[in-house]
N, C-alpha and C positions, 0 to 999 in steps of 0.2 A: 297864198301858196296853192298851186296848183299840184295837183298828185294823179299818177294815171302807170299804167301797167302792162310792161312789153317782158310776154315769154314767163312772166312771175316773177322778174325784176323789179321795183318799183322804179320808174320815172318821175320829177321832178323840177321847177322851178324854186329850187329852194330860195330865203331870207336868210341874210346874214348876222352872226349880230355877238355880242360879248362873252353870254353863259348857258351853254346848254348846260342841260340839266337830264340826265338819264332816268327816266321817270321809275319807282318804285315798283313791280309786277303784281303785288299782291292789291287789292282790291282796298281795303285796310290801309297796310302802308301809305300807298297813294292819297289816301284820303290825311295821314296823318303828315305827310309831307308840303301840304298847302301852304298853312303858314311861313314856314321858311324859303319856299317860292316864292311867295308872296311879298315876303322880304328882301329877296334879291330883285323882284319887280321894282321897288319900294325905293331901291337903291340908286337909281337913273340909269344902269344898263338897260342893254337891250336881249332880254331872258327869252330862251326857247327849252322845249321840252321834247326831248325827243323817247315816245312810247310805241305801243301795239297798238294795231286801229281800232280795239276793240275799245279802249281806252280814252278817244279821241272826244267826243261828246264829254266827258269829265271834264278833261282839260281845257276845253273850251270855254266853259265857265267861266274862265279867269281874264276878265278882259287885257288884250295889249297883249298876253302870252304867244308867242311861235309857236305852235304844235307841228312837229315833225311824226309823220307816224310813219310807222311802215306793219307788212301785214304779219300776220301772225305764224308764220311760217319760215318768214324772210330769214338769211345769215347773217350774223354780223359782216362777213366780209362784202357782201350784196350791199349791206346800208353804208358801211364806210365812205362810200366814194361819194354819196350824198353830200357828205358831212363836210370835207378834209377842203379846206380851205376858209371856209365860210363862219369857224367859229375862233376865238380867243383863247377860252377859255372851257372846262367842262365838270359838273358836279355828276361825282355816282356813290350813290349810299349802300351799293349791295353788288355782287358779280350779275352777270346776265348779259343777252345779245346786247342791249343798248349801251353799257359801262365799253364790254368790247368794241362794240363799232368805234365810239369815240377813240378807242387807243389803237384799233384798225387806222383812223382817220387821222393821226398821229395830231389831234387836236393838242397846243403846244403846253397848257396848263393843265392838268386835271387832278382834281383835288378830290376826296373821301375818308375814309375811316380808316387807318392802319389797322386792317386786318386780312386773314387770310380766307376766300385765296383773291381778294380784290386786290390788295396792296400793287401786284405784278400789273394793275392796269393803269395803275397811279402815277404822277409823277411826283405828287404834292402828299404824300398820306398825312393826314392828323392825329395825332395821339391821344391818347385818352380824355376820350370823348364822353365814357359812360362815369358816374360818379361813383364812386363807393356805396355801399350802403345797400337799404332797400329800394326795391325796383320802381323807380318814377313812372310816370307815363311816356310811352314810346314815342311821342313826336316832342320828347328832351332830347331824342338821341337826335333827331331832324335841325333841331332849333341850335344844339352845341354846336353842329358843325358850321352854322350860320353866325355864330359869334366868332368863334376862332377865326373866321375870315374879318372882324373887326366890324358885325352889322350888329345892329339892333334886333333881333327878332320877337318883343314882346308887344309890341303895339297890338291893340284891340281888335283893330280892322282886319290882322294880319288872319283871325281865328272865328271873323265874321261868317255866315252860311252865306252862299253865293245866291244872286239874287237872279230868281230866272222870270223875273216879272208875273208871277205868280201868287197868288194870298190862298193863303188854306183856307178849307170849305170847315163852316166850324159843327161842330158834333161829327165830325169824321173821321175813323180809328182804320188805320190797315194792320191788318194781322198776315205774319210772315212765320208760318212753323218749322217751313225747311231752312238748314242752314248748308253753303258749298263749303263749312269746315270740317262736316263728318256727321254721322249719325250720331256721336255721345254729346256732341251741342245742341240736340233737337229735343223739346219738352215733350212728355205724353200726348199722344193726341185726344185724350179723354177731358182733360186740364183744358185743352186748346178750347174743346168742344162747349164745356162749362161756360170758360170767359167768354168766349163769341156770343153763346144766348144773355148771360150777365149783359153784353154791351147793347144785344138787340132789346132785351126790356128795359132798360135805363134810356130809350129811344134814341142811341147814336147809331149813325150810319156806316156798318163797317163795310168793308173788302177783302179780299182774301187776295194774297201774292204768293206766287211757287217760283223755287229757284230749281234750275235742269238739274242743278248735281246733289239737292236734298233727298229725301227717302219717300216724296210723292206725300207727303203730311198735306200741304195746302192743298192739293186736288183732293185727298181724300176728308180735309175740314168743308169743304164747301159741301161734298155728296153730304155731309150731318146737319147741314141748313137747309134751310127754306132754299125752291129752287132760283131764286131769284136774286139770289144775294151774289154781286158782282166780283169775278174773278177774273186774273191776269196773272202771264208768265213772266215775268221779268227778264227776258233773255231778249236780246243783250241785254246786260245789269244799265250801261252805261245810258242805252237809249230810254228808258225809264225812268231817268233825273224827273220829265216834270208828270209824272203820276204821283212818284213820293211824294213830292214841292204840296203838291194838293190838298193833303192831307193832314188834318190838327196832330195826331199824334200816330204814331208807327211804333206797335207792339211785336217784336220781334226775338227768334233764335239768334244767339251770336252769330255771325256770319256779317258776309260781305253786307248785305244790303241795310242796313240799319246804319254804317258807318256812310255811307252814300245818303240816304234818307236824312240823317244829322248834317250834312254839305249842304244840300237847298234845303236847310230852313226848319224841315222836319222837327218836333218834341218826339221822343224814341225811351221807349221802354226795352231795354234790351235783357237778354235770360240770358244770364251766363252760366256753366258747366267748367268744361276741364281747362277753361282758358281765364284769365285774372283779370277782372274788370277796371284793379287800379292799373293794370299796365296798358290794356286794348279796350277802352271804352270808350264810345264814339264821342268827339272834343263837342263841346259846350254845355257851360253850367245847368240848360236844363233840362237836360236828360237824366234818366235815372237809368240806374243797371240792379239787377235781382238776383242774388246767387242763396242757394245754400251751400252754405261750406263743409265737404266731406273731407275726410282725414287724408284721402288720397289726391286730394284739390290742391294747386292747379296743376295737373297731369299734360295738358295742351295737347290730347289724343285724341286722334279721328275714328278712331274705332275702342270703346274701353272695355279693358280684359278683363274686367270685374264684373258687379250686377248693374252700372249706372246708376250708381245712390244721388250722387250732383245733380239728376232730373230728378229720378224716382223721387226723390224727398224736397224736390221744391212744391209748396201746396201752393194752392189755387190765393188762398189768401193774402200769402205775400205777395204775389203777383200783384192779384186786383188792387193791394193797398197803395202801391207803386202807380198803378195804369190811374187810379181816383184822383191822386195825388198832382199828377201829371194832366190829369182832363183839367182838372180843377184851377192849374197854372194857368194853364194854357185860354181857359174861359174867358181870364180875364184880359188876355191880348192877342185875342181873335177878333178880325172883325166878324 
């Protein structure tokens, strides 16, 4: 695919091909929407993805996928005409410019989740998709809609980390304080301070990562080390894939980048707060997630109206008992 830009239109030599796929906007989402891509890959079509170009480097990952991007400002009625012709079929989990483009693009199938207000972009809605009960993990809601289409979406492979040619460097821990979900997802930075020198005497080689839209915690964790101890901004999140890939284990604030970090390959210690680790905790068995649970938990608030008891009262111990636990796996299948 060639891609290139007249007036802040995008231009074009699109691929044609069976099922696009309106990719998820959230950072999260997208990451828990792999496997069931991966299963319409899986399937013998011919699967494209159409996202923000910010995005673009993720989805690349995936070998054999179409990435259609367009920029982050684009209209839907601007990408439509990209599209309209070129595809069969179209999957969208959620409303947003890419769901519309395809119904801009009067692509003739398109199928999602009977709900409002995507339903009106639909042609195909599907019903009850979510199960009664209590709340599973978010990429069920991904994987039902891949059944009711008559796939398989459980195969191993589908849930594999994406291989970016890459082996983690072993005794090496990145620490990630900021999170882009809000400051009531971010731990003390006193806490941070503690674990980082714990990691520096137990002789592993950590890093320090900042996301643009956290509260400045990782630039302000690294002014509390030694000055040599190696930092990086993660921005863009997406061009970043092989710094995480690097790394034995990634101790992180809930947020975007830890869910990324767990995609190539990463072990991921994640801190959770106002958001619920059995529904958003990054997919594979060996990660672990850390919460203490406050009366007011899971809130899912980016700014919390109370004292922030869900950080304040996670201690250092359960932390480190998690991040030990996790070096310790991971020792054994590092090279």
């Amino acid at each position: 695919m060639e891609t290139g830009y007249d007036g802040g239109v995008p231009t074009t030599r699109e691929q044609s091909g069976e099922m696009l796929i309106a990719a998820p906007e959230r950072w999260d989402e997208a990451c828990f929407a792999i496997p069931a891509v991966r299963a319409m890959m899986h399937s013998g079509m011919k699967v494209g993805i159409l996202c923000r170009e910010q995005q673009q480097a993720l989805w690349e990952t995936l070998p054999g996928l179409v990435v259609v991007v367009f920029p982050i400002t684009a209209k839907a009625k601007a990408v439509a005409p990209r599209l309209a012709g070129h595809w069969d079929a179209a999957i969208a989990w959620e409303p947003g410019i890419a769901a519309e483009a395809c119904a801009r693009a009067k692509i003739p199938r398109r199928v999602g989740p009977d709900e409002k207000p995507l339903k009106k972009l639909l042609t195909h809605p599907v019903a009850n998709l979510t199960k009664p009960g209590p709340p599973e993990h978010r990429v069920r809601d991904y994987l039902n809609l891949i059944k009711a289409l008559g796939l398989d979406p459980g195969r191993p492979e589908f849930f594999a980390p994406a291989d970016l040619g890459i082996k983690p460097e072993a005794g090496t821990v990145l620490l990630c304080p900021d999170s882009d979900f809000g400051r009531s997802h971010e731990w003390p930075l006193d806490r941070w301070l503690e674990t980082a020198k714990a990691l520096q005497a137990s002789q592993r080689t950590i890093t320090i990562a900042a996301v643009p839209a956290g509260a400045g915690l990782g630039m302000a964790l690294v002014a509390g080390l030694a000055n040599d101890t190696p930092f990086f901004e993660a921005s863009p999140l997406a061009e970043v894939l092989p710094l995480l890939a690097v790394h034995q284990v990634v101790l992180a604030a809930d947020g975007s980048l830890p869910h990324l970090a767990a995609h190539v390959g990463a072990a991921c210690v994640t801190l959770f707060g106002p958001n619920d680790p059995q529904w958003k905790r990054p997919l594979g068995r060996r990660h672990a997630s850390v919460s203490r649970h406050a009366e007011c938990a899971p809130c899912f608030l980016a700014k919390c109206p109370l004292d922030g008891r869900c950080q304040q009262e996670l201690d250092n111990q359960r932390v480190w008992s998690a991040l030990r636990q996790t070096l310790d796996l991971t020792d054994t299948i590092t090279p």
